[in-house]
C-alpha positions in Angstrom: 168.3 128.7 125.7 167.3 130.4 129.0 164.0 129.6 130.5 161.1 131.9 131.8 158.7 130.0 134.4 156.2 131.2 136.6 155.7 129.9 140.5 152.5 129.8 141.8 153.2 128.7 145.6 149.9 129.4 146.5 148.0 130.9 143.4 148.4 134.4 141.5 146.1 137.8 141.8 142.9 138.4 139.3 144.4 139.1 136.1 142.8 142.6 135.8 142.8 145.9 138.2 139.7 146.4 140.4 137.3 148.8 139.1 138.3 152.8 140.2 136.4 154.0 143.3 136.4 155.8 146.6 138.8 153.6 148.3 142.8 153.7 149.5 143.5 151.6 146.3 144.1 148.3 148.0 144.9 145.3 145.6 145.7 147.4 142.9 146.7 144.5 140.8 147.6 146.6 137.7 150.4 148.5 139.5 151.6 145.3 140.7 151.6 143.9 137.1 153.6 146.5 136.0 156.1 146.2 138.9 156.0 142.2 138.1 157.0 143.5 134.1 159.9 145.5 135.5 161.2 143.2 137.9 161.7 140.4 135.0 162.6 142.1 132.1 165.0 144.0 133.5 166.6 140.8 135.3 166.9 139.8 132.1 168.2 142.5 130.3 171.2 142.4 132.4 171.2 138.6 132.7 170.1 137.8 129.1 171.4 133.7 129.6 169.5 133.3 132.9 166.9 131.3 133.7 164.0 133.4 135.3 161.5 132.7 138.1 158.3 134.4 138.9 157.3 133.3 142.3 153.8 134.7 142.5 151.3 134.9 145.2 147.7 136.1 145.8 147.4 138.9 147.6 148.7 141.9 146.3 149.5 144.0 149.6 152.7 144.1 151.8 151.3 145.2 155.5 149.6 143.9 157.9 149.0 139.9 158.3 147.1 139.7 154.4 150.6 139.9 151.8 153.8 139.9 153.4 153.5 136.1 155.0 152.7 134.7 151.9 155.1 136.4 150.0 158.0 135.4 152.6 156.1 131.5 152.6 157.2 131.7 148.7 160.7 132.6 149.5 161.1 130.0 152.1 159.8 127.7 149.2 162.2 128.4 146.8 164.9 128.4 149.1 164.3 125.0 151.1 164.1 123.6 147.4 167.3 125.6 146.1 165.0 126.5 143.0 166.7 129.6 142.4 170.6 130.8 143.3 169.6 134.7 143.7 166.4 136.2 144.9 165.3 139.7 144.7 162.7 141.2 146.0 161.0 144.4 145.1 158.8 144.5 148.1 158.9 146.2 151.8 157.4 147.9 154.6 158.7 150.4 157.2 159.7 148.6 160.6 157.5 150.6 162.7 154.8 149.1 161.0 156.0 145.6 162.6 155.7 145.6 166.6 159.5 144.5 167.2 161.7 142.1 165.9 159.9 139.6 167.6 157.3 139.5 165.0 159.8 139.4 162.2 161.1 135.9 163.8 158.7 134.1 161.5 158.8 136.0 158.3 162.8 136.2 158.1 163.3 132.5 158.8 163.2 132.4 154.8 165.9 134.9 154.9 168.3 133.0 157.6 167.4 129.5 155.1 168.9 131.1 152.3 172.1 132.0 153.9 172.7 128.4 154.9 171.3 127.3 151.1 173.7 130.0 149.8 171.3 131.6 148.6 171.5 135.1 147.6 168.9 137.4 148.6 168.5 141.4 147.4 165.9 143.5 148.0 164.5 147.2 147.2 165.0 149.8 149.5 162.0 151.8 148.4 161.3 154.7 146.8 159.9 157.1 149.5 163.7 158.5 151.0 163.9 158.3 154.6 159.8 158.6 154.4 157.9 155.5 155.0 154.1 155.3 155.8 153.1 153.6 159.3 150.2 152.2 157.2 148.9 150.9 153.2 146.9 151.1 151.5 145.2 154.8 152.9 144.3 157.9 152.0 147.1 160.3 153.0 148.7 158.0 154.9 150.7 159.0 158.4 154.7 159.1 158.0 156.8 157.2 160.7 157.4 160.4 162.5 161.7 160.1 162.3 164.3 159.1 159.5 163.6 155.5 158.8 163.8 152.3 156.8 162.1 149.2 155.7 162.3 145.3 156.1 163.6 143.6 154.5 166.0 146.0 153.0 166.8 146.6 156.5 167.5 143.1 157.8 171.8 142.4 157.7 170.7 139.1 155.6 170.1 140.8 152.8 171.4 143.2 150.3 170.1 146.0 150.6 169.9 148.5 147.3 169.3 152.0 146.7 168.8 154.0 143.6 170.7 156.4 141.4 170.4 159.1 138.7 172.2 159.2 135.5 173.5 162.8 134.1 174.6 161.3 130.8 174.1 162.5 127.3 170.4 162.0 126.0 170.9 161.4 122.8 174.0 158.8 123.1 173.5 157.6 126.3 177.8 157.7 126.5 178.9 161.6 127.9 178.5 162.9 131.1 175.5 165.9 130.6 175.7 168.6 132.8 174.3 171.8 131.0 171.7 170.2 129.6 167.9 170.1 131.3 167.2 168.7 134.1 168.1 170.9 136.7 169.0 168.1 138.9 172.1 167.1 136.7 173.7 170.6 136.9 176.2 170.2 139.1 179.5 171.0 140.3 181.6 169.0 139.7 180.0 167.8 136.4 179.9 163.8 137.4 177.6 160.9 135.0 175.6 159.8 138.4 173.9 161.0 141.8 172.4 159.5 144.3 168.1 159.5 143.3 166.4 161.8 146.1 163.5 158.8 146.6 166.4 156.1 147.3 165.1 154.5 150.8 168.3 155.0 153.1 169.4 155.3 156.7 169.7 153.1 160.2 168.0 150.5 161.5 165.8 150.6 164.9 164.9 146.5 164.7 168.8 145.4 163.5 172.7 146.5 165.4 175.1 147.2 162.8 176.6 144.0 161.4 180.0 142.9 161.6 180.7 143.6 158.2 179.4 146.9 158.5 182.1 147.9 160.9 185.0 148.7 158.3 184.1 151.3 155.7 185.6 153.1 153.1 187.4 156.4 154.3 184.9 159.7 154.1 182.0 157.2 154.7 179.3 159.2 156.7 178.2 156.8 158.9 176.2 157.9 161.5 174.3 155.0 162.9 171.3 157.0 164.7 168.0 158.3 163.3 167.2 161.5 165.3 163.8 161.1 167.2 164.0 157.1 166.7 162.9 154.9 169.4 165.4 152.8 171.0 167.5 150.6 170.2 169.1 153.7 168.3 173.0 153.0 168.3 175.4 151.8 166.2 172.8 150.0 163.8 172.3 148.7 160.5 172.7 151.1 157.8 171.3 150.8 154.2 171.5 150.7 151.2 174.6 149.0 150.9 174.9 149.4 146.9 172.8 151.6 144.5 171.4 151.3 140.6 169.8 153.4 138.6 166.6 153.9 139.5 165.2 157.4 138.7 162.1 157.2 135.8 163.9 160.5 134.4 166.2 158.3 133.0 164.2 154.8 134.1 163.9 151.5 131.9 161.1 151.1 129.1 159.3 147.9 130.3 157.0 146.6 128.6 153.6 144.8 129.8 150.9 143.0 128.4 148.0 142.9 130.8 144.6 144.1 128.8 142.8 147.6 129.0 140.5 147.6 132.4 136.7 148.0 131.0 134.6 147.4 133.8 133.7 150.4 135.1 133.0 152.4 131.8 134.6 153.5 128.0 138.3 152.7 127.6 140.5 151.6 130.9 137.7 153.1 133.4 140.8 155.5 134.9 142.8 152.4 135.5 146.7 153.1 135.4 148.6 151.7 133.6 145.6 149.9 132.0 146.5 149.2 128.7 149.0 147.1 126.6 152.5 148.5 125.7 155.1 150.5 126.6 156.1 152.4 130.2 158.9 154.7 131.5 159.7 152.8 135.2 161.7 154.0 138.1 162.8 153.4 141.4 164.3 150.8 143.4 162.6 148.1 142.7 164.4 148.7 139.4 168.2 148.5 141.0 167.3 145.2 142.8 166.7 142.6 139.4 169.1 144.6 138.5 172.1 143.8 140.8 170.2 140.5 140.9 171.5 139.8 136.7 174.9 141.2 138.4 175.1 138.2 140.5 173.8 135.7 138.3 176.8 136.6 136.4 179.1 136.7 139.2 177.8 133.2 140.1 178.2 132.0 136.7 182.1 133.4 137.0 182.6 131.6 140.6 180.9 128.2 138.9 179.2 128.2 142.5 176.2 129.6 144.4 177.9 132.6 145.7 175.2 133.0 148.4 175.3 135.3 150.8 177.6 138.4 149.3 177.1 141.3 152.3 180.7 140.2 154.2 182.5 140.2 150.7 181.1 144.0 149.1 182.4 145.3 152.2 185.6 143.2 152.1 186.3 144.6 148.5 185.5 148.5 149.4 187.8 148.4 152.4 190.8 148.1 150.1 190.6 151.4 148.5 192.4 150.2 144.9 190.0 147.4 145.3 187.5 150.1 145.5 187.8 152.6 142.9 188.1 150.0 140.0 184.9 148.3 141.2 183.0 150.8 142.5 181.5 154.2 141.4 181.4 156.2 144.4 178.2 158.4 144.2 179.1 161.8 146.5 175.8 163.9 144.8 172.5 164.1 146.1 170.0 163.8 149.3 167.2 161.4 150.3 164.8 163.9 151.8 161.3 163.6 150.1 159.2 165.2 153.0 159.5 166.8 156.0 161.0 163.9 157.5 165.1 164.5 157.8 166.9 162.9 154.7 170.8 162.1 154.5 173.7 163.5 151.7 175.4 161.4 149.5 179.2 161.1 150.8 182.8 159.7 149.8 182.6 155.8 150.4 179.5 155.0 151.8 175.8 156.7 152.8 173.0 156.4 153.5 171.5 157.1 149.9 173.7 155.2 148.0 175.6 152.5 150.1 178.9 151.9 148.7 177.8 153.1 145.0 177.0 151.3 142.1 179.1 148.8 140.1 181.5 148.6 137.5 180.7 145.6 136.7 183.5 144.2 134.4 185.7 145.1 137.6 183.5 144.0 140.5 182.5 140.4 139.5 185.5 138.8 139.4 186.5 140.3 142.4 183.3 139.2 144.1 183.2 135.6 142.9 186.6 135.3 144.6 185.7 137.4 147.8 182.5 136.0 148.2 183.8 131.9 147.1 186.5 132.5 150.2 184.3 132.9 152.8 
């Protein structure tokens, strides 16, 4: 039977939300629960034989010096002790919120580990489109004033995912939909998925654009540049480089079990979610656990660690038969969420949906070969 384990590297949040108030919303431990809920339970349900590990850690806040380096200490833990073969991580921040690569030195050594420990390591690409704030937990917090992403989607170590919409059937769940509400799956030519408008996507300023970045699938709309970016601002990393569903339109019940908030007055004192049950989840950091059951599965097929898998997607979409057996190439929708320039969905790869998302029954055996050869 597969087990379920929890990881306390260096202790786990309060169990229960802070009391509503005035402030930005900091440590807002019940959204984080429910995130947690998501992460595993859909890792699971894709991965139903896998054994499942939640690394937690106490502070509940990815900016600044409070979160992030303990949540990258955990990583570097469970790699330098191979406790896990695949990582994924539903967690990021924009890179102009970091001074330079300089300061991501320390907090990515746990990504360059796992790539030695053939590790594999996946991670969300957020849920904001090419909008990311310079600054959380606020109160109307200021955009990074140009098309942008965030670390450690970003960094060429890791896998970087974005999200989809399905347009299929709501009753069935089978046929392609495209007369039926919403208004967003109306579309010519009637396909069963486009590319989710909040799917964090586009170019690097902190990482060049990686070797196995250089040979694309033909129509890919590479462009490499974020207009009104700081420099370095040429030929750099784009992401994502694959896609899931990830839209709450057509999201994942999860289910959590964290009880009602009562602190601060009758019932969950405005706390939300604050109560045990069921909840209709989206985004991103959906599509990482994910692809992260995909290559359990595709590890389980190679009967090895396949480790580090970036070289070996690539490898696969640059032989277009290759291509569209495993792939579903996603050519529908935009990641602009703001002001803030977003990027279209393309043939072969963009910057909202990477190469596209899976057929799986294809793909895995293809990538436990690819990724075993290199």
């Amino acid at each position: 039977m597969p087990t379920f384990t929890i990881l306390e590297v260096q202790g786990s949040p309060p169990p229960n939300p802070p009391p509503p108030n005035n402030g930005p919303g900091q440590e807002s431990h019940n959204l984080w629960a429910l995130e947690v809920s998501l992460d595993v339970e859909w890792a699971h349900a894709i991965a139903p034989e896998a054994n499942i590990i939640l690394v937690t850690t106490p502070t509940a806040e990815v900016l600044g010096v409070q979160g992030f380096p303990q949540m990258m200490d955990a990583v570097q833990h469970v790699v330098d002790h191979h406790l896990a073969d695949v990582v994924s991580m539903s967690l990021g921040a924009g890179e102009a919120t970091f001074s330079g690569t300089a300061s991501l030195l320390q907090l990515r050594q746990a990504l360059i580990d796992a790539r030695t420990n053939h590790v594999t390591v996946l991670a969300s690409t957020g849920d904001n489109g090419t909008s990311n704030p310079l600054k959380v937990p606020t109160k109307n917090p200021r955009l990074i004033p140009y098309p942008s992403v965030g670390w450690p989607a970003s960094d060429p170590l890791v896998t970087a995912v974005g999200g989809t919409r399905l347009c299929m059937d709501a009753t069935t769940g089978l046929m392609v939909d495209n007369t039926s509400p919403p208004a967003v799956c109306q579309v010519t030519p009637a396909v069963r998925e486009i590319g989710w408008p909040g799917s964090g996507g586009g170019y690097s300023t902190l990482f060049s654009r990686p070797a196995f970045q250089i040979t694309l699938p033909p129509g890919s709309s590479y462009v490499g540049s974020s207009p009104g970016a700081p420099g370095p601002n040429s030929n750099m990393r784009g992401i994502p480089d694959i896609a899931f569903q990830a839209s709450s339109g057509t999201g994942p019940l999860v289910y959590m079990t964290e009880p009602a908030t009562t602190g601060s007055g009758t019932g969950c004192g405005g706390a939300d979610p604050c109560s045990i049950g069921w909840y209709v989840v989206g985004g991103t950091s959906c599509s990482a656990p994910q692809w992260a059951g995909l290559i359990a599965i595709a590890d389980q097929i190679a009967g090895s660690d396949l480790g580090y898998i970036n070289p070996a997607l690539y490898q696969i979409a640059a032989n277009p038969v290759k291509y569209a057996a495993d792939f579903f190439d996603v050519t529908i929708g935009n990641n602009q969420t703001t002001s803030i320039p977003g990027y279209s969905a393309s043939t072969g790869w963009d910057a909202v949906t990477g190469l596209g998302t899976p057929n799986a029954a294809n793909l895995l055996p293809d990538l436990a070969q690819a990724a075993s050869a290199h």
